[in-house]
N, C-alpha and C positions, 0 to 999 in steps of 0.2 A: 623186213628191212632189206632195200638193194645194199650189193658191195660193188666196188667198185676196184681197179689197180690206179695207183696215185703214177699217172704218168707210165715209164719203164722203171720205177726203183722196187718192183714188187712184192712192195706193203698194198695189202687189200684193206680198206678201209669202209665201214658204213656211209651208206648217201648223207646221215645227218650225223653230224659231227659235235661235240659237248664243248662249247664255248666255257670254260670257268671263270671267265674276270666277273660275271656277274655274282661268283660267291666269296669273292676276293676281301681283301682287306680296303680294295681301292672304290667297292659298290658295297654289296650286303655286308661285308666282315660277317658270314657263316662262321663257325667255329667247325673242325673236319667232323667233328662229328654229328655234326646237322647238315655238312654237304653229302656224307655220305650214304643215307640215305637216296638220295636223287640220284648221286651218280652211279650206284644199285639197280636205280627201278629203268635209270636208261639202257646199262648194260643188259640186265634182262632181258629188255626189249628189242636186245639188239645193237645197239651202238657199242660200238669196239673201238671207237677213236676218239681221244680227248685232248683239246690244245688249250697248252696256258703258255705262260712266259716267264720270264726272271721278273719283269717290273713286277708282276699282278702280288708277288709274294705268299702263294697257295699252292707251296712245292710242300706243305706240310697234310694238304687234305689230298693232292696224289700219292701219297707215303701212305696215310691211312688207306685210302681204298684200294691201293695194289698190295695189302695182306689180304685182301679179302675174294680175290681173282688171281688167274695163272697168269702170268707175267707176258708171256708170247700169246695170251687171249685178248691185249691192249696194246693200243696203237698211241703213244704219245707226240705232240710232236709242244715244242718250246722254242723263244724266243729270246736274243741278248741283242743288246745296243754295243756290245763289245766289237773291236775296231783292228785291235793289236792283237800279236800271238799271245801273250799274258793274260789282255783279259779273257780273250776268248779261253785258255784253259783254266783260268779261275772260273769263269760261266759254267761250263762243263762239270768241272769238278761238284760246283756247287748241286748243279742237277740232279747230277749221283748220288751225292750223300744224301742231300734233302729228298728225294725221292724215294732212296734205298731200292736204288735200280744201278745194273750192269751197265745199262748199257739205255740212250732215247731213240728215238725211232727217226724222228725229223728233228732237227735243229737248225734255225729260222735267222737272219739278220732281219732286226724289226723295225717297221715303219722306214723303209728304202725309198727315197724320193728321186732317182733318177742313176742312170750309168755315173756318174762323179761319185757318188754316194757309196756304190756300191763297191767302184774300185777302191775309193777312202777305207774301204773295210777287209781287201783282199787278205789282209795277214792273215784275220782270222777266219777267211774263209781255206787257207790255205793249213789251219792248226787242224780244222774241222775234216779237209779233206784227209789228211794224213789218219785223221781218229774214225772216218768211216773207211779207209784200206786195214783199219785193226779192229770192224767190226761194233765199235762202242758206239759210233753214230752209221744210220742205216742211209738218209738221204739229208741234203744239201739246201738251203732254200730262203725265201725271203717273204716278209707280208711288207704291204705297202699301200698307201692311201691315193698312189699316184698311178696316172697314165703311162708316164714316162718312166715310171718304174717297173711296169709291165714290161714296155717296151725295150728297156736295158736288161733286164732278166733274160730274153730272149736270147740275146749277146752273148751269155756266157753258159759253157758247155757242161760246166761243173756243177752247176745250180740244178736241181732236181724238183723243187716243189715251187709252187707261188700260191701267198695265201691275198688274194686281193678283195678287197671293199666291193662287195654287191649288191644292189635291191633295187627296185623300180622306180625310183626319186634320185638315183642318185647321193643321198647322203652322206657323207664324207669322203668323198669322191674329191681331191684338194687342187684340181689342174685339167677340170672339165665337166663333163655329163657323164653319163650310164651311155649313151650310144657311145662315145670315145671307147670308153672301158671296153663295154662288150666288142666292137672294131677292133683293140689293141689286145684282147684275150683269144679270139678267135683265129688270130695271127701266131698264135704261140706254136712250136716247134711242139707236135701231137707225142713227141717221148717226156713232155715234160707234167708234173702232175700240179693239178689244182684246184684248191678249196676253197671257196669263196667264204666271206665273213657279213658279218652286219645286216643279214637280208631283211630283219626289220628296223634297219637304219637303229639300231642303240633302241628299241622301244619305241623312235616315234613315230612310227608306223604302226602300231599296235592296231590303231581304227582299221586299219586296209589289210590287214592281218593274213587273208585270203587271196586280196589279190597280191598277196609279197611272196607267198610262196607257189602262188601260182607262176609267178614270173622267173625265180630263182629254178624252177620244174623244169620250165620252156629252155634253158642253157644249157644243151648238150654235152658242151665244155666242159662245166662241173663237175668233178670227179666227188667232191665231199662238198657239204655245207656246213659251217659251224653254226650254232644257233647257243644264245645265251639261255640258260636256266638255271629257277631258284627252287624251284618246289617238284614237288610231283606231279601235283596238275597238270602243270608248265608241260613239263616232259611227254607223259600221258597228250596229250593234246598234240603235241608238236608232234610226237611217234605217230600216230595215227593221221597226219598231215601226211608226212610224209611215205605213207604206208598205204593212202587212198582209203583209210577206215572212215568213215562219215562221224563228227564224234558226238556224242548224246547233249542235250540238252541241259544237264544236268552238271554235265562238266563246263559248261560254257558259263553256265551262272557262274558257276565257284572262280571263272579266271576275271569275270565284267565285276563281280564286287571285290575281289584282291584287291589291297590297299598298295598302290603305287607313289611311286614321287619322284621329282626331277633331282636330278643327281648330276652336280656341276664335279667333271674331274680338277685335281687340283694342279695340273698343270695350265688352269685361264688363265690367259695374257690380261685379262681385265678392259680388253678393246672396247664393251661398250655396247656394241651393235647389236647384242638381244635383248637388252634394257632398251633401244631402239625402237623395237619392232614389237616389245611386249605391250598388248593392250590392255592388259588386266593391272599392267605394274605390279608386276610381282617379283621382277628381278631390279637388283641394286648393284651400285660396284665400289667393294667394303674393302679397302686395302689391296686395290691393284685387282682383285677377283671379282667373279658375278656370284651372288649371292640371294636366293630365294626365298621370297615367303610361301610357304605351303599353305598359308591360309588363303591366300589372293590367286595362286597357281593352280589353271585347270588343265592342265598336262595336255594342251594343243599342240604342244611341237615345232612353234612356228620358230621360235626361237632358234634351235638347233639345227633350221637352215641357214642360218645369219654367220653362226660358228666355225671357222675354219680352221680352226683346233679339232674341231669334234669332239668336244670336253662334253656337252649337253647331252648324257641320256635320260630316259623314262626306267624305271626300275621299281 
């Protein structure tokens, strides 16, 4: 496994990074002790960095697997929508307890859509700064589904990490294309660090599987990748992607017959537009949401380009 330095905050992190909303209560609902398994056999293998959030609420299966590891062997980084100096040390605090950690390593303002956004949130990036000059937080930082959120990131000196939407289609990308992004990532101030998310777009990119991590390779920029995982397989598979291992035949059956399924987040607007575009009719809109039949749904993905929420993944 490459490492990498996230930026100048020198945290060294793995090239592929452990997505966990996919073990969340908000996708799989894993129980910790069926995620911890996986997040074992990734460690093993190498991966030293794992990013969740407040929302995802699986601050209880990073509590299990750091008894299980040295603490400065793991690279955390987490996410709040907090705004104010209040929330933001209620966020904080909450991360501690719940994780039974000193101290996070990155702590993220989540889903930043643009300089407004961000200054809307300075209090508590201003709680945060105070709490990494004491140590309990290491770096500064923001994910974001936006162009313009790249581009405000930039703007401001105190800001240490960007976690931005990447993969070869562009998929949740909410104010452009993949050329934009890649344009507005490559622009970034080289002290600053960054890990790209969703390189296979939420799952629906699964078919092009290869060429999504071939393309997410080619981004010199990239300091980390986070990549969602549920099993071992997964892991296994994705490790030796990213490691140039060729992987056996044998592992690929086991991930082509996994039993998958679409998985609407429950914040849909209920807009409409992938009942739209679905040929199979297999999505409805049941009380304001999109809503699926797994018996009619062949997990094309067509849908969750239509999606400007980005609520639609494969899982």
């Amino acid at each position: 496994m490459d490492y990498n330095y996230l930026g100048n905050t020198g945290i060294k992190v793995s090239k592929m990074a452990f997505g966990t909303l996919t073990v969340s209560p908000l996708q799989k609902n894993m129980h910790p002790s069926e995620s911890l398994p996986v997040f074992m056999e990734a460690f093993n293998k190498g991966v030293n960095f794992f990013d969740t959030a407040e929302a995802y609420e699986n601050y209880d299966h990073l509590k299990n697997f750091l008894k299980h590891v040295k603490r400065e062997d793991v690279v955390i980084s987490t996410k709040t929508y907090a705004y104010t100096r209040e929330m933001a040390k209620i966020s904080l605090e909450k991360a501690l307890k719940e994780m039974d950690t000193d101290y996070v390593d990155i702590f993220m303002l989540h889903e930043q859509m643009n300089e407004n956004t961000i200054k809307g949130h300075h209090e508590a990036i201003e709680y945060f700064i105070e709490m990494k000059e004491k140590g309990i937080i290491k770096a500064i930082g923001i994910s974001t589904h936006f162009i313009e959120g790249v581009k405000a990131f930039n703007k401001f000196d105190e800001l240490d990490v960007i976690h931005p939407i990447v993969n070869k289609n562009g998929l949740g990308i909410c104010d452009g294309d993949i050329n934009g992004m890649i344009h507005a990532l490559k622009s970034l101030n080289k002290s600053k660090g960054v890990f790209g998310m969703k390189p296979l777009g939420g799952g629906n990119l699964l078919s092009e599987i290869n060429e999504c991590f071939d393309f997410v390779f080619s981004l010199d920029f990239l300091d980390s990748i986070a990549v969602g995982m549920q099993n071992i397989n997964e892991v296994n598979f994705n490790v030796n992607k990213f490691e140039n291992i060729e992987n056996s035949k044998k592992l690929i059956e086991k991930l082509n017959f996994q039993r998958r399924e679409l998985h609407i987040g429950d914040w849909c607007t209920g807009c409409g537009k992938c009942v739209d575009v679905c040929q199979q009719e297999a999505l409805t809109i049941v009380n304001n949401q999109a809503v699926v039949d797994p018996d009619k749904c062949t997990l094309c993905g067509y849908c969750s380009k239509e999606c400007y929420e980005f609520c639609i993944k494969i899982i």
